[in-house]
N, C-alpha and C positions, 0 to 999 in steps of 0.2 A: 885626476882632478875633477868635483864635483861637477855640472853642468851649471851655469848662472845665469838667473832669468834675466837679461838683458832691462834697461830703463826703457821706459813705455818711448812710443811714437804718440804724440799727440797729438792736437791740432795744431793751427799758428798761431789759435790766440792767446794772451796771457793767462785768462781765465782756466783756460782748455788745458794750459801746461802747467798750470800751478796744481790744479785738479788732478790731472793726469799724476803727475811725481807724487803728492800726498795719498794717493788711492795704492799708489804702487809699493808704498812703503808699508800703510796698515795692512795691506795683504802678505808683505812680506814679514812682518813680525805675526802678524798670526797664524801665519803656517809654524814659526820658529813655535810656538808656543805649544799648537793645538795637537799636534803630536810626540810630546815630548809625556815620557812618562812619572808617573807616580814615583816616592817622591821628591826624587830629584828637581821635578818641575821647579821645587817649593826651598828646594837647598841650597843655601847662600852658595856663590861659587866664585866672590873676592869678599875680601874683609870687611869690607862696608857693608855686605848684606843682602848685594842685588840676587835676586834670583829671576827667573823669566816669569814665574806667574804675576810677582811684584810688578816685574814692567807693563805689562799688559794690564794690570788692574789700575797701575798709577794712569798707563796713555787714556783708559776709561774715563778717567775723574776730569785729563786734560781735555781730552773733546768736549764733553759736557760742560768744563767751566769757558771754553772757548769760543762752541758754537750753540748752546744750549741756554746758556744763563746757568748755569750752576755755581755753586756756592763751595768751597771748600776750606774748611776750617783749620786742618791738620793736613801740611801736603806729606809729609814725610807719613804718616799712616798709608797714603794710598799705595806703596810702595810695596804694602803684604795684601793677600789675598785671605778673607775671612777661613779658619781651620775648613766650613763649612762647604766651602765654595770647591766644585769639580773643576778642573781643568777645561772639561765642556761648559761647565756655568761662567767659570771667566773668559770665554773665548766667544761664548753668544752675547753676553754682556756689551763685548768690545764689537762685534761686530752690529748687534743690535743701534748701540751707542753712534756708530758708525752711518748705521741706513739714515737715522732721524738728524744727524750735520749735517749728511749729504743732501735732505729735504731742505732743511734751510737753505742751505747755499744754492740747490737750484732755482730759489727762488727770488736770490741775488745777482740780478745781472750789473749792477756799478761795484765795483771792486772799491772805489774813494768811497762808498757808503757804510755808515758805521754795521758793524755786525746788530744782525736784530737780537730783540728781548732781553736785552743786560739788565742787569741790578741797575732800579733810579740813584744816584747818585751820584755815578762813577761813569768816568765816559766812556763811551762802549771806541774798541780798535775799529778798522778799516775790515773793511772783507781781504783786502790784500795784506795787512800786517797781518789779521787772525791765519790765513794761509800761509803763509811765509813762517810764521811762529808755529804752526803745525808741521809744517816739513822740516823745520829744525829738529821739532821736539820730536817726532817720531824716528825720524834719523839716526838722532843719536841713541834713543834706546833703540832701535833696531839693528845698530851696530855695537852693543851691548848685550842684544839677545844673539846674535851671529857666534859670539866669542862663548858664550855660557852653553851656546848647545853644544857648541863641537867641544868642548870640554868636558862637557855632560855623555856623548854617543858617537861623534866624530862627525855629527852631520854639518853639512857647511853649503853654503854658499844661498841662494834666495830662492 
């Protein structure tokens, strides 16, 4: 039975623990990803079509339209990785994506405060729904990317 990185100890605060869980998750689907080889990475592995580099590229577009103000037009495109794009290029992507949410959020201490620089019009979430709805969202394609590798090489667990 593989080894499995245990969930983080985090502080007591809310912030600290919603932080903590969401950090633990992007680490754990981009490990799933970042050593997974060519190109399987990229090969449907249920009917629908998911493949892990998809996931990884779609969680990119979600941080960005989350804690960035990004804009996305086509969600179902974010789901494939450009033919163009390496493995290494969707995994610096996602973790680059990754450093610049975490700059924002550090610099959110009220959790009831709307998330900064949304699109004018539309009313920006809470720092606590936007986290809450990131640990969803990474969740579950992290436990999507779990089933696709060990499918893919036998590797399992976080």
């Amino acid at each position: 039975m593989p080894r499995d990185t245990p969930p983080p100890r985090t502080g007591n605060s809310e912030t600290e623990t919603l932080r903590g869980f969401l950090d633990y998750l992007r680490t754990s689907i981009a490990a799933k990803v970042d050593s997974c080889p060519e190109p399987q990475v990229r090969t449907a592995g249920v009917p629908s079509g998911t493949n892990l580099l998809g996931l990884l590229n779609h969680l990119t577009f979600v941080e960005r339209a989350t804690f960035l103000g990004g804009q996305v037009a086509d969600w179902q495109a974010t789901f494939e990785a450009a033919p163009t794009d390496s493995v290494a290029d969707v995994v610096a992507r996602y973790r680059r994506t990754v450093e610049r949410a975490n700059e924002v959020l550090d610099r959110c201490a009220d959790l009831d405060a709307p998330v900064p620089g949304r699109r004018p019009g539309r009313p920006a979430p809470s720092i606590r729904w936007a986290l809450a709805h990131m640990i969803e969202e990474t969740g579950r394609h992290a436990g999507q990317a779990d089933i696709l590798r060990e499918l893919i090489d036998g590797t399992a667990g976080r």
